[in-house]
C-alpha positions as CSV (number, residue, x, y, z in Angstrom):
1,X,-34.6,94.9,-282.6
2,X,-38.0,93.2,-283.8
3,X,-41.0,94.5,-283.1
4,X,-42.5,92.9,-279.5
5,X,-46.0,92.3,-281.2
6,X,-44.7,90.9,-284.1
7,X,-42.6,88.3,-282.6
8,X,-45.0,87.4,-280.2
9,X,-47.4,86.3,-283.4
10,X,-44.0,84.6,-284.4
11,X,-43.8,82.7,-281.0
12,X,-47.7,81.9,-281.5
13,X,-47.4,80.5,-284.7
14,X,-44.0,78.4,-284.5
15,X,-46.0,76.0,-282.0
16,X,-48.6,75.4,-284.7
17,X,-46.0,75.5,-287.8
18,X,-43.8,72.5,-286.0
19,X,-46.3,70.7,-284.2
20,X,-46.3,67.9,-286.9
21,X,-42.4,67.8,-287.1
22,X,-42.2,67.7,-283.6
23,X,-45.0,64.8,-283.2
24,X,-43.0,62.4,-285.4
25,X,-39.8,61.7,-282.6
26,X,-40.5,64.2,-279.5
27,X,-37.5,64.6,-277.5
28,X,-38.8,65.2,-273.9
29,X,-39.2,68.7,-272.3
30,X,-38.0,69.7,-269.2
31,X,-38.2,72.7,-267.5
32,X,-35.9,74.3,-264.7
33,X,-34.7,76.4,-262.8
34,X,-31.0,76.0,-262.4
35,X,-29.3,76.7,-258.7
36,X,-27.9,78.7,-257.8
37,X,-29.1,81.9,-259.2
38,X,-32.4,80.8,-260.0
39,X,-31.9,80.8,-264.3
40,X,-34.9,79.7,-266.2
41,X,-34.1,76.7,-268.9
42,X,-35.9,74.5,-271.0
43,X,-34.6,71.6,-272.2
44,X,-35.6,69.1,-274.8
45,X,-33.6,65.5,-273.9
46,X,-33.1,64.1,-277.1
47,X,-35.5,60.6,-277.7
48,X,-33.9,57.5,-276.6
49,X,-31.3,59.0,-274.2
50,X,-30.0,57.0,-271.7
51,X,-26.5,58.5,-270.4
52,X,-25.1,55.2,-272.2
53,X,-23.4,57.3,-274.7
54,X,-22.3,60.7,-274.4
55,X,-24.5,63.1,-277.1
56,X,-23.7,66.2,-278.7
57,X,-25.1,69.7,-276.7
58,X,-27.0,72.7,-278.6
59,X,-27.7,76.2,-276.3
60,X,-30.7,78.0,-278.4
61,X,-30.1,81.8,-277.6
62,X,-33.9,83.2,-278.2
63,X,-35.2,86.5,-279.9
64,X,-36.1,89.6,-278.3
65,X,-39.6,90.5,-276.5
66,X,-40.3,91.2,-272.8
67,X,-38.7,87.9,-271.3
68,X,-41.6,86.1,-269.1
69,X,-40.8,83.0,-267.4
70,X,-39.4,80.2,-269.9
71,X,-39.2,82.4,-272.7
72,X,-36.9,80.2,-274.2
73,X,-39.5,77.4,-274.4
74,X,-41.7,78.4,-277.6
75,X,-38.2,78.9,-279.5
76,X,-37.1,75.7,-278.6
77,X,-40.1,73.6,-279.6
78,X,-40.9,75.3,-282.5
79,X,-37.7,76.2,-284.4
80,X,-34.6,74.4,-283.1
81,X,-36.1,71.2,-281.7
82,X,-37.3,70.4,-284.9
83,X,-34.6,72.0,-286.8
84,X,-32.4,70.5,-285.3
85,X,-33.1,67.1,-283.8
86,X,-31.0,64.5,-286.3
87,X,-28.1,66.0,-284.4
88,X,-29.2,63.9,-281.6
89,X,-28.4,66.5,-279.5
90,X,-29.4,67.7,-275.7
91,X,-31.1,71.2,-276.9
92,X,-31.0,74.0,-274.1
93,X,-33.2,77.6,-274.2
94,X,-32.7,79.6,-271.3
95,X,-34.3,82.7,-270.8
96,X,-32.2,85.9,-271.0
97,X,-32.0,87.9,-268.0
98,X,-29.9,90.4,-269.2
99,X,-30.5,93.6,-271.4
100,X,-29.5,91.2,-274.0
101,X,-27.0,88.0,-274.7
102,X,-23.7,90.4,-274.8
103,X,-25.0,91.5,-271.4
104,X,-22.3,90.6,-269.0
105,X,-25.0,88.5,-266.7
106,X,-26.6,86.5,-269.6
107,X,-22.8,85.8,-270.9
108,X,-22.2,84.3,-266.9
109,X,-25.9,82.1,-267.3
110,X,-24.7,81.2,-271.0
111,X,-21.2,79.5,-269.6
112,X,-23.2,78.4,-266.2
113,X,-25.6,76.5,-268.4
114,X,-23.2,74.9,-270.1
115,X,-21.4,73.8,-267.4
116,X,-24.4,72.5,-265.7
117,X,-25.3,70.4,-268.9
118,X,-21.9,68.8,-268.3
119,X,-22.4,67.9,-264.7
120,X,-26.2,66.4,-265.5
121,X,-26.4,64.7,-268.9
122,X,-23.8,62.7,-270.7
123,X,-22.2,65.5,-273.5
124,X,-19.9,65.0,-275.7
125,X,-17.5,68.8,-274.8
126,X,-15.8,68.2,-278.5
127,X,-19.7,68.8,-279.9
128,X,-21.2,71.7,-278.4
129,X,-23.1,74.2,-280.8
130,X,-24.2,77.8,-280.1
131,X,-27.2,79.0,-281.9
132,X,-29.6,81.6,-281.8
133,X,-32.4,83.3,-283.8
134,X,-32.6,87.6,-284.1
135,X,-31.2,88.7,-280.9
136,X,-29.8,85.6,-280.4
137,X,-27.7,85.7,-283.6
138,X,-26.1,88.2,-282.6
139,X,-25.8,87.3,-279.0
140,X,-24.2,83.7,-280.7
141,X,-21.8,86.1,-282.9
142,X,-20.5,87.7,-279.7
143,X,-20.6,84.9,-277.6
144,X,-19.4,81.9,-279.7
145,X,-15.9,84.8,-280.7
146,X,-15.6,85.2,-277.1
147,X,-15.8,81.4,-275.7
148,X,-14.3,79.5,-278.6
149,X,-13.1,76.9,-276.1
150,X,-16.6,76.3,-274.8
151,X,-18.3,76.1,-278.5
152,X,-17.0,73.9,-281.1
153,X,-19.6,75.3,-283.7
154,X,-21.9,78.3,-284.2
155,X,-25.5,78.3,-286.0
156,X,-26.0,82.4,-286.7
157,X,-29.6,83.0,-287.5
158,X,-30.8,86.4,-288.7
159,X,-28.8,88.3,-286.7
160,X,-26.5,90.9,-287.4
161,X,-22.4,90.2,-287.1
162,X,-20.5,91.9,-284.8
163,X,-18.5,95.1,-286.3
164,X,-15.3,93.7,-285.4
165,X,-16.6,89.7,-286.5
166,X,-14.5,89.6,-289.6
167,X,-11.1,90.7,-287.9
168,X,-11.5,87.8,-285.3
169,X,-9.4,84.8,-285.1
170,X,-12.2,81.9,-285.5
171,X,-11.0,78.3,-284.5
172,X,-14.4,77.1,-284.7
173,X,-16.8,76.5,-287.7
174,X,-20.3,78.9,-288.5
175,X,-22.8,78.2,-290.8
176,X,-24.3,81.0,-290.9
177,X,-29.0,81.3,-292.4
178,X,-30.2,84.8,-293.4
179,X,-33.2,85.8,-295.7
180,X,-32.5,88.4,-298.6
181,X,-36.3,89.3,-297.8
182,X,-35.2,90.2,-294.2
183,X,-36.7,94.1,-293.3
184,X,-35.4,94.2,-290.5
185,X,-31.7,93.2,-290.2
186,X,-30.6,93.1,-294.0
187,X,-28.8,90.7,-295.3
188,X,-25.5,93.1,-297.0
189,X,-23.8,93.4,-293.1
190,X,-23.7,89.4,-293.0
191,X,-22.5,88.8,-296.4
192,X,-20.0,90.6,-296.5
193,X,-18.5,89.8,-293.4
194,X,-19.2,85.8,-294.6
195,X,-17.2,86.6,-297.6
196,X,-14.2,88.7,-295.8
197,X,-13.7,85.7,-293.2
198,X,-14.0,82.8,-296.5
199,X,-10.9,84.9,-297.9
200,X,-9.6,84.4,-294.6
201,X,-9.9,80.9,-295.0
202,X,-12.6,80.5,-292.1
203,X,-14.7,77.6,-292.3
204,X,-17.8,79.7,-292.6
205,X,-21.0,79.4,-294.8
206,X,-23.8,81.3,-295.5
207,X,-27.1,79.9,-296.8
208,X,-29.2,82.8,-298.2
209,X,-32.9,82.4,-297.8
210,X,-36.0,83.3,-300.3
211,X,-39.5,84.4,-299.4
212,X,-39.0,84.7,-295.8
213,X,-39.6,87.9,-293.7
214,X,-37.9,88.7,-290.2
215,X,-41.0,87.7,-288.1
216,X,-41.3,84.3,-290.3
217,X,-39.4,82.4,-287.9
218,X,-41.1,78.8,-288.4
219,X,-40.0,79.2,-292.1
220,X,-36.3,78.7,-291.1
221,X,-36.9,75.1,-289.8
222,X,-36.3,73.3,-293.2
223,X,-32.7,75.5,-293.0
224,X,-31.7,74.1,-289.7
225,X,-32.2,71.0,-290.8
226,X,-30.1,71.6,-294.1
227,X,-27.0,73.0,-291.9
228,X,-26.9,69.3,-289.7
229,X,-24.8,67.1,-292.0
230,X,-22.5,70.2,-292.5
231,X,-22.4,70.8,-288.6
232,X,-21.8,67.1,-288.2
233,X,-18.5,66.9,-291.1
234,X,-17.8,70.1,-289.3
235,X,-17.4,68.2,-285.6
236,X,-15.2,65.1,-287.6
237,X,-12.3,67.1,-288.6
């Protein structure tokens, strides 16, 4: 897992890195805390949303580091937000309250949260995306294999595949961003299991990234922003 101190600096300087990006058309930022159960979630309401049209839904898993209330928020703002805002999407970060997001409570607050996004916003359930960064790459390998009538796309960020990810039947499309500079979780695990599942015939990409170290998370936003027309083709077949 990375280093606490080192994504902490990461958390510190994705605010600064995407302040611009996120300046140009700020979605709105709401936090909460969902009842019952008392689950910590930030939410950026895409700009111009009225509940007149039903919008696509994004849950951004977050990184490791000691969990303090709306964790989720600095990865939200500063890496998926901008990333990822032409999808037009309702983006949700909640914080992880488990061990990690294969824990059996965080997987309950996962599916939770997505139901309650149902019930309060307007979302289309044929466009829902999974995505997470580090920790919450992998958490979006296990989860998104686990709950492939819940996601109908997964964005895998730096994170590790499950051992068992190439052997899985996938119904749903990944796109999957990792750096060949990464020291902490190389890159080798993720290609190959990319490559076993394309023989498959999985709808799966991988988009390998230059120059960009582990803890240099703002660096991925021009990425996630690359992978939205292909998650959008994705969602029309």
């Amino acid at each position: 897992m990375p280093a606490l101190a080192g994504l902490a600096a990461a958390a510190l300087a994705i605010t600064v890195a995407a302040a611009a990006a996120a300046a140009a058309k700020p979605s709105t930022i709401r936090e909460e805390v969902l009842q019952p159960g008392g689950l910590r979630v930030t939410f950026a309401v895409p700009a111009g949303y009225t509940g007149a049209t039903p919008v696509p839904l994004v849950v951004a898993l977050h990184f490791a580091g000691k969990v303090t209330p709306l964790f989720g928020k600095e990865f939200l703002i500063g890496l998926v937000e901008p990333g990822l805002r032409d999808l037009g999407a309702l983006i949700a970060a909640p914080d992880c309250r488990g061990r990690d997001w294969t824990d059996p409570v965080s997987e309950a607050d996962v599916l939770a949260l997505v139901d309650h996004a149902m019930r309060a916003y307007r979302i289309d359930p044929a466009r829902v995306l999974l995505t997470g960064y580090s920790m919450g790459a992998m958490g979006t390998w296990y989860l998104a294999a686990r709950h492939q009538d819940r996601f109908s796309a997964a964005l895998i960020v730096s994170g590790l595949p499950l051992a068992h990810a190439a052997e899985i039947d996938w119904r749903i499309p990944l796109y999957v961003i990792h750096s060949r500079d990464d020291e902490r979780l190389l890159l080798k695990p993720t290609a190959d299991v990319v490559k076993q599942l394309q023989a498959k015939g999985v709808a799966v990409r991988l988009d390998v990234v230059g120059g960009l170290t582990h803890y240099q998370v703002p660096g991925f936003v021009p990425y996630l922003r690359a992978a939205v027309p292909w998650i959008q083709k994705a969602w029309r077949r």
